[in-house]
Backbone as JSON Lines, residues from 0, in Angstrom:
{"i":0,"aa":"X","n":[10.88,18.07,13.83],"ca":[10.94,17.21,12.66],"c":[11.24,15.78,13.11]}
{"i":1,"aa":"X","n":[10.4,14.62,12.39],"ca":[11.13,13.36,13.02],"c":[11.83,12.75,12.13]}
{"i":2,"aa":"X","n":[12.29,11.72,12.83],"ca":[13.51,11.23,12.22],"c":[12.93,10.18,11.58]}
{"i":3,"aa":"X","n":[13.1,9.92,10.55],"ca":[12.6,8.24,9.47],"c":[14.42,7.63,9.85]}
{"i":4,"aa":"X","n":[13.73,6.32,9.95],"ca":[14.46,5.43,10.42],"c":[14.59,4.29,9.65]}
{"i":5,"aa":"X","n":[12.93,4.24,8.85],"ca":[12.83,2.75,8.15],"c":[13.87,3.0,6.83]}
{"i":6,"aa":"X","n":[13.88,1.82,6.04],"ca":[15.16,1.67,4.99],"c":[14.71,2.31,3.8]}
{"i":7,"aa":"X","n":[13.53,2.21,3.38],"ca":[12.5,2.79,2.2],"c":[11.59,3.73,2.65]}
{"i":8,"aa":"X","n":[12.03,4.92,2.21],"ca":[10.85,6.11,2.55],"c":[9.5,6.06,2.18]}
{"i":9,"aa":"X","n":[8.83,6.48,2.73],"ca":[6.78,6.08,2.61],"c":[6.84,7.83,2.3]}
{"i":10,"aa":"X","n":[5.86,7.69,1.55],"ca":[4.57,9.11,1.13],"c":[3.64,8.59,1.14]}
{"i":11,"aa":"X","n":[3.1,9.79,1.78],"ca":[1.49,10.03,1.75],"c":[0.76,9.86,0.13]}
{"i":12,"aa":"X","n":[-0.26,8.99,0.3],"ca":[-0.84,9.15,-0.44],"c":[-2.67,8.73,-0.74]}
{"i":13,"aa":"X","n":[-3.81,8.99,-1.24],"ca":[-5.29,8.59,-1.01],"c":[-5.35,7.59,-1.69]}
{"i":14,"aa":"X","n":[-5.44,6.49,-1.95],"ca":[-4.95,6.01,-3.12],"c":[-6.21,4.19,-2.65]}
{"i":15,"aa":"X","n":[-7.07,4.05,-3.63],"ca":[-7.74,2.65,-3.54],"c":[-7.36,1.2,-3.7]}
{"i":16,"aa":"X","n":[-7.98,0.45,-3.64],"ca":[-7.74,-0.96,-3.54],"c":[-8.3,-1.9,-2.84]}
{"i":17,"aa":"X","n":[-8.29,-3.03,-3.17],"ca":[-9.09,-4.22,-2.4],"c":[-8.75,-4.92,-2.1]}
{"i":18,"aa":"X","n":[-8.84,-5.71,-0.74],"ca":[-8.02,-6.73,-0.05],"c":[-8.83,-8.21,0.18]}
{"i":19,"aa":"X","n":[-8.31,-9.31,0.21],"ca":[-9.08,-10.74,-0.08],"c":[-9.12,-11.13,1.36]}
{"i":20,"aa":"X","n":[-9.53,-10.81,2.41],"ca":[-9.74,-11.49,3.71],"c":[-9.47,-12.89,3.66]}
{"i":21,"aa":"X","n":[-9.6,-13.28,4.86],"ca":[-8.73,-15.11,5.25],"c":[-10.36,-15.68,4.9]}
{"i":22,"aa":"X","n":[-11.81,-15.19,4.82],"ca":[-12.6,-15.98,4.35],"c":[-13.3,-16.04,3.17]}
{"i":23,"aa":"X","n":[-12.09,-15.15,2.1],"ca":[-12.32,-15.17,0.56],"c":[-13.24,-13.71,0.15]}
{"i":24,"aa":"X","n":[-13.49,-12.83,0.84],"ca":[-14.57,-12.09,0.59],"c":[-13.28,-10.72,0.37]}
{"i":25,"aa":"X","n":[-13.77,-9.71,-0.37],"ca":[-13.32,-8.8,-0.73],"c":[-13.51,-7.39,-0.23]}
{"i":26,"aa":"X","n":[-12.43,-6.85,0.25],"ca":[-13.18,-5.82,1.6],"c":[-12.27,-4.32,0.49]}
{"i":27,"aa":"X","n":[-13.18,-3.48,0.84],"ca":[-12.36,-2.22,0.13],"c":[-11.74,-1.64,0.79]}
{"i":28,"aa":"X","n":[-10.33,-0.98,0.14],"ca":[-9.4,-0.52,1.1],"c":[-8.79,0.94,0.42]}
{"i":29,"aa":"X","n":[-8.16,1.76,1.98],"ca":[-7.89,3.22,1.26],"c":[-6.19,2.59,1.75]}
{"i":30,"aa":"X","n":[-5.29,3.14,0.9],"ca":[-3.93,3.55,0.53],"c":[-4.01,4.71,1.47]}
{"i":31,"aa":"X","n":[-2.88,4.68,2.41],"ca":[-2.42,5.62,3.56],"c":[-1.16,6.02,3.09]}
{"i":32,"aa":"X","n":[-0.02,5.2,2.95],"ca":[1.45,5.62,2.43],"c":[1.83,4.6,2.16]}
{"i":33,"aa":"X","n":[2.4,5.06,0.95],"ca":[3.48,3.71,0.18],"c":[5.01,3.78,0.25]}
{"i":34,"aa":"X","n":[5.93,3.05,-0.3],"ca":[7.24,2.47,-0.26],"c":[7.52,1.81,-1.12]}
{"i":35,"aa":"X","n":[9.0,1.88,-1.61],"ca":[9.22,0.74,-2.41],"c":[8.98,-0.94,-2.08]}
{"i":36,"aa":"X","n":[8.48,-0.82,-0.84],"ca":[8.97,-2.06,-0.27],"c":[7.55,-2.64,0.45]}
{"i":37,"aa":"X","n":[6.93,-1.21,0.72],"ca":[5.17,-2.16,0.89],"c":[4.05,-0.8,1.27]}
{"i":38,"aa":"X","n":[3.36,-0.99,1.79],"ca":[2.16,0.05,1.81],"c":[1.58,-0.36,3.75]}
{"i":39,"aa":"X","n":[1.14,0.88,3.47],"ca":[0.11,0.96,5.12],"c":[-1.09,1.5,4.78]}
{"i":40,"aa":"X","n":[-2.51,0.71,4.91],"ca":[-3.78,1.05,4.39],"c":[-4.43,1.01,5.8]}
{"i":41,"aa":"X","n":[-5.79,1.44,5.47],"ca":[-7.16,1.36,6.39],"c":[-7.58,0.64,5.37]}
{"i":42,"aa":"X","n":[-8.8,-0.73,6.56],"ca":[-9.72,-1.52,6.45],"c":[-10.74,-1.96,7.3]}
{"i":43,"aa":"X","n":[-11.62,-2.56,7.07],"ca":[-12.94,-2.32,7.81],"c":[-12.71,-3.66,8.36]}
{"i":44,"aa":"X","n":[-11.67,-4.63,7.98],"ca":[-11.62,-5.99,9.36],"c":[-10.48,-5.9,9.68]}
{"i":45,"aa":"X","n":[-9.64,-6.81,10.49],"ca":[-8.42,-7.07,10.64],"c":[-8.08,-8.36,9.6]}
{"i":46,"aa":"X","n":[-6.59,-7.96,9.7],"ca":[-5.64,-8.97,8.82],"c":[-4.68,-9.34,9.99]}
{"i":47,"aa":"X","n":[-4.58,-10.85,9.65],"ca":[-3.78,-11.88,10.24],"c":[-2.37,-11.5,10.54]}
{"i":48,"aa":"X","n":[-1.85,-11.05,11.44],"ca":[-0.44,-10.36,11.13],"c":[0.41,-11.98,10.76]}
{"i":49,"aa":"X","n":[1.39,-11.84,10.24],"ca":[2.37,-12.36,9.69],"c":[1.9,-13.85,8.9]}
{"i":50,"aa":"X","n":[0.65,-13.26,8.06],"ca":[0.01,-13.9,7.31],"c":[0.1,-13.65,5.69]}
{"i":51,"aa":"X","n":[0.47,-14.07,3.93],"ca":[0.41,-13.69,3.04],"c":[-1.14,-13.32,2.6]}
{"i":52,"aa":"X","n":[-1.4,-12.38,1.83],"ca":[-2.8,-12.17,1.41],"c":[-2.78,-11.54,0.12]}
{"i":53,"aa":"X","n":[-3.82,-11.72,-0.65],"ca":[-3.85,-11.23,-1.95],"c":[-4.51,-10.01,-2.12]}
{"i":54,"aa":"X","n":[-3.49,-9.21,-2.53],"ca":[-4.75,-7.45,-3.01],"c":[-4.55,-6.97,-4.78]}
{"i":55,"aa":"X","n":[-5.35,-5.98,-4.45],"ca":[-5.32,-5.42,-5.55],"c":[-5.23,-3.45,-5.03]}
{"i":56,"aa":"X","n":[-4.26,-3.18,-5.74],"ca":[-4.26,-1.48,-5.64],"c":[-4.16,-0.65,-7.03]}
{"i":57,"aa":"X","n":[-5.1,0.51,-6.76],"ca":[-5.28,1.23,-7.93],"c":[-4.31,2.71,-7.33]}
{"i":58,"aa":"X","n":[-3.63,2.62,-8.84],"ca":[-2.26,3.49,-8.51],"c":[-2.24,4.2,-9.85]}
{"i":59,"aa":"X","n":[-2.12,5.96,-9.99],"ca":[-2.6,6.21,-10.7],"c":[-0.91,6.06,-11.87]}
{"i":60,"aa":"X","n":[-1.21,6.57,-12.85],"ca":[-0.16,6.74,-13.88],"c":[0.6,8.04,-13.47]}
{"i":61,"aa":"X","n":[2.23,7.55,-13.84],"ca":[3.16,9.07,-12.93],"c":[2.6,10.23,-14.09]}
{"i":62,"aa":"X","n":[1.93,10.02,-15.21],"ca":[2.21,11.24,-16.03],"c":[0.65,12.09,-15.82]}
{"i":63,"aa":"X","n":[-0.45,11.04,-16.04],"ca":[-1.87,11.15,-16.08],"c":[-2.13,10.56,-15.48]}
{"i":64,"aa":"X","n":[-2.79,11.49,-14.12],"ca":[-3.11,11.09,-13.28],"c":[-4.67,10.75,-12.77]}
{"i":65,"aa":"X","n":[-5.6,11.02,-14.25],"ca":[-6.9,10.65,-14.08],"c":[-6.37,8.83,-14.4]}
{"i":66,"aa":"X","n":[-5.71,8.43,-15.19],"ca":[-5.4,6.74,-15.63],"c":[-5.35,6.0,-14.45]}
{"i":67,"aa":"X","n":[-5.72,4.96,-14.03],"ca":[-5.11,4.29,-13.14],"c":[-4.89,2.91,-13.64]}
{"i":68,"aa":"X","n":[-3.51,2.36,-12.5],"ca":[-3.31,1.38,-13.16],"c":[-4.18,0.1,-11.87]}
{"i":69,"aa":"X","n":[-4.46,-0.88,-12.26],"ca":[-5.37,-1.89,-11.5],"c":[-3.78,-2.8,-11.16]}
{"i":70,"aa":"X","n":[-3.26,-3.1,-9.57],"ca":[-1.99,-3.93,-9.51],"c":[-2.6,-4.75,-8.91]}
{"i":71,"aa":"X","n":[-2.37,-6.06,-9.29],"ca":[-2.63,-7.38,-8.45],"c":[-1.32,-7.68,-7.5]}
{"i":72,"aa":"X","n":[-1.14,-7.86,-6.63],"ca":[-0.13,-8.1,-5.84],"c":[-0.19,-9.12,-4.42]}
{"i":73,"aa":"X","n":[0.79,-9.52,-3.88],"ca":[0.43,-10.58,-2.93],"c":[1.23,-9.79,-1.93]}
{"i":74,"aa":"X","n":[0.6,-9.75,-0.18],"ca":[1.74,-9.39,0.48],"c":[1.49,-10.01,2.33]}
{"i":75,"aa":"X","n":[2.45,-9.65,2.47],"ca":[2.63,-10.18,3.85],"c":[2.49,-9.33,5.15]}
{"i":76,"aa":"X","n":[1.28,-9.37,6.02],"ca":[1.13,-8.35,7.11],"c":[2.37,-8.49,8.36]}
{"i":77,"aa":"X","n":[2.24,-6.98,8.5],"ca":[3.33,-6.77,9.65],"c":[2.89,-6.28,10.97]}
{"i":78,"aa":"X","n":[1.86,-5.4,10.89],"ca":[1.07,-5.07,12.16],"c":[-0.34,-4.71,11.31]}
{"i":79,"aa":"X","n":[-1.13,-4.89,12.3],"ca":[-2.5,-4.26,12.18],"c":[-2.6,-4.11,13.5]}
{"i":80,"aa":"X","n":[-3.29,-2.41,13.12],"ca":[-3.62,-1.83,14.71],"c":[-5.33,-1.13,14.72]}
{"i":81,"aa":"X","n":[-5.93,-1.41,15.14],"ca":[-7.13,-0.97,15.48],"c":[-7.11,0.53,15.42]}
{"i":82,"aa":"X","n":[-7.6,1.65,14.41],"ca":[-7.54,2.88,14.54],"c":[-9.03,3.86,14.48]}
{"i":83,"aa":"X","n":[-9.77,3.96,15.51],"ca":[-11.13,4.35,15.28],"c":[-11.86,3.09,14.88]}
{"i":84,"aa":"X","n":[-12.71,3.62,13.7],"ca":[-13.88,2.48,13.12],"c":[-13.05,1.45,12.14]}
{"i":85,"aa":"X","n":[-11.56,1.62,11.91],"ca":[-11.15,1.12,10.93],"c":[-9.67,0.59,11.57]}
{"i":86,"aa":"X","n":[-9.05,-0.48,10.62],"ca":[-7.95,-1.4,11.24],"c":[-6.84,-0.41,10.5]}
{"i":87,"aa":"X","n":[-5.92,0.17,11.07],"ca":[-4.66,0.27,9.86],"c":[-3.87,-0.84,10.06]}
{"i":88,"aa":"X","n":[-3.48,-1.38,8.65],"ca":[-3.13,-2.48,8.48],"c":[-1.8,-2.13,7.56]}
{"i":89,"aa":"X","n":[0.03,-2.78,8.04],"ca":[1.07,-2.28,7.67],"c":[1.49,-4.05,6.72]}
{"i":90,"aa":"X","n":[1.9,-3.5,5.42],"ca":[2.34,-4.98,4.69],"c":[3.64,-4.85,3.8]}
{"i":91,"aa":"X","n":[4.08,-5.74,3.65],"ca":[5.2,-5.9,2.61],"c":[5.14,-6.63,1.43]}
{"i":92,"aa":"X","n":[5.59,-6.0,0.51],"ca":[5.27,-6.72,-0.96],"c":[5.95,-7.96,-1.14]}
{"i":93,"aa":"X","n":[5.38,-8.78,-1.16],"ca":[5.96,-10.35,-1.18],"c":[6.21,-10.6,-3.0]}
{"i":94,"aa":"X","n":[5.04,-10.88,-3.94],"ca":[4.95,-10.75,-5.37],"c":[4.15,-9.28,-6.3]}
{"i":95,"aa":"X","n":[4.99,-8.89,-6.59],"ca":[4.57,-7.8,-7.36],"c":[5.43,-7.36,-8.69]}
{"i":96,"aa":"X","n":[4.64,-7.13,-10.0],"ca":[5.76,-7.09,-11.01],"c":[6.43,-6.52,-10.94]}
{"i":97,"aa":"X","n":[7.85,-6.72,-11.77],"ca":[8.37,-5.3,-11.7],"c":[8.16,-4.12,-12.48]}
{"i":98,"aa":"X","n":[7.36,-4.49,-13.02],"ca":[6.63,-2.73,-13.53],"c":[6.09,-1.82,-12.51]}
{"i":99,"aa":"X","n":[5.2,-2.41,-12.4],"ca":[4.47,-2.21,-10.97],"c":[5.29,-1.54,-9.82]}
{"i":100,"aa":"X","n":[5.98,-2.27,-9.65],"ca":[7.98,-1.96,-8.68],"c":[8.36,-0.79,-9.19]}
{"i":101,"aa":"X","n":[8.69,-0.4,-10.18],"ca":[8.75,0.27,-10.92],"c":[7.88,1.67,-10.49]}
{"i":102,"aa":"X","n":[6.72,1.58,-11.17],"ca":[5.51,2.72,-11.12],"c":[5.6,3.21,-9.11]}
{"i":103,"aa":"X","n":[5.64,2.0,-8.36],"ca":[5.71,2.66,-7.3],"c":[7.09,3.59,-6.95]}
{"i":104,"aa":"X","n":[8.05,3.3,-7.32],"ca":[9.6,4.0,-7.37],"c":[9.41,4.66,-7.33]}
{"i":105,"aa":"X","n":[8.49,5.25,-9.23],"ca":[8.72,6.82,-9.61],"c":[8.1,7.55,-8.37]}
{"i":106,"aa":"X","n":[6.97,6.8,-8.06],"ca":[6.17,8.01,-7.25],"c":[6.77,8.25,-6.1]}
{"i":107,"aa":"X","n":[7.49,7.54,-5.48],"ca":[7.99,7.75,-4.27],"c":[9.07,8.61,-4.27]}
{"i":108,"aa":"X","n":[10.05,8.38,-5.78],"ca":[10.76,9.4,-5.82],"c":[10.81,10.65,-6.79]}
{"i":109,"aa":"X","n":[9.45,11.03,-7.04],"ca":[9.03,12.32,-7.35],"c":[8.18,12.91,-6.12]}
{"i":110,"aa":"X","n":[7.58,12.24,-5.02],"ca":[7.45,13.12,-4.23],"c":[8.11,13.34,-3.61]}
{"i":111,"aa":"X","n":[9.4,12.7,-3.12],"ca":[10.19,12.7,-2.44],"c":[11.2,14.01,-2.8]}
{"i":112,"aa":"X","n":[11.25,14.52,-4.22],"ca":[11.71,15.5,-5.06],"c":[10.97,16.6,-4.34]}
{"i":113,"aa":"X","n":[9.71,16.63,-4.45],"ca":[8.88,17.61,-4.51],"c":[8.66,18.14,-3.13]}
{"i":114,"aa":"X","n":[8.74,17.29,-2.03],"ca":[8.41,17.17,-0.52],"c":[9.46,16.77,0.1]}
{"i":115,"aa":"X","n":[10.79,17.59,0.01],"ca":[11.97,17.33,1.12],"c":[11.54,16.91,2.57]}
């Protein structure tokens, strides 16, 4: 078993969204694991590490889970690592509502319920 170390626990999750590259163009992105505190995705370029960037993630509703909600959010890269055909790219939520803050909580701590 390993040991989590970071301050905010991440779950797994498949989860979409789109990221604004440094030359304005809009690249689609998959949701790997989230946190209260930021997300780790795959993308088809690299991101600027310790650069702000604007996304958008589709996160479904904690109750109904066909709903999704569309989050606009701004965040700040921490690593991007080259993984196969695709970059995983690790960020922290710089502006995000707090609803949004919120909606990610529950989920983290209902799976966290569910998945000791």
């Amino acid at each position: 078993m390993a040991l989590e170390l970071r301050r905010s626990p991440r779950i797994n999750v498949t989860w979409r969204g789109a990221f604004r590259a440094a030359d304005g163009s809009i690249l689609p992105i998959k949701v790997i694991n989230i946190s209260d505190s930021g997300i780790l995705f795959q993308c088809p370029q690299p991101a600027a590490i310790t650069r702000d960037y604007q996304m958008m993630l589709e996160i479904p509703h904690i109750d109904h889970i066909r709903e999704m909600y569309k989050v606009p959010c701004k965040v700040h890269v921490l690593h991007c690592i080259l993984s196969g055909d695709f970059f995983r790219v690790g960020v922290k939520f710089v502006e995000i509502s707090e609803l949004h803050r919120d909606l990610l909580a529950a989920w983290v701590s209902l799976t966290s319920k569910l998945d000791p």
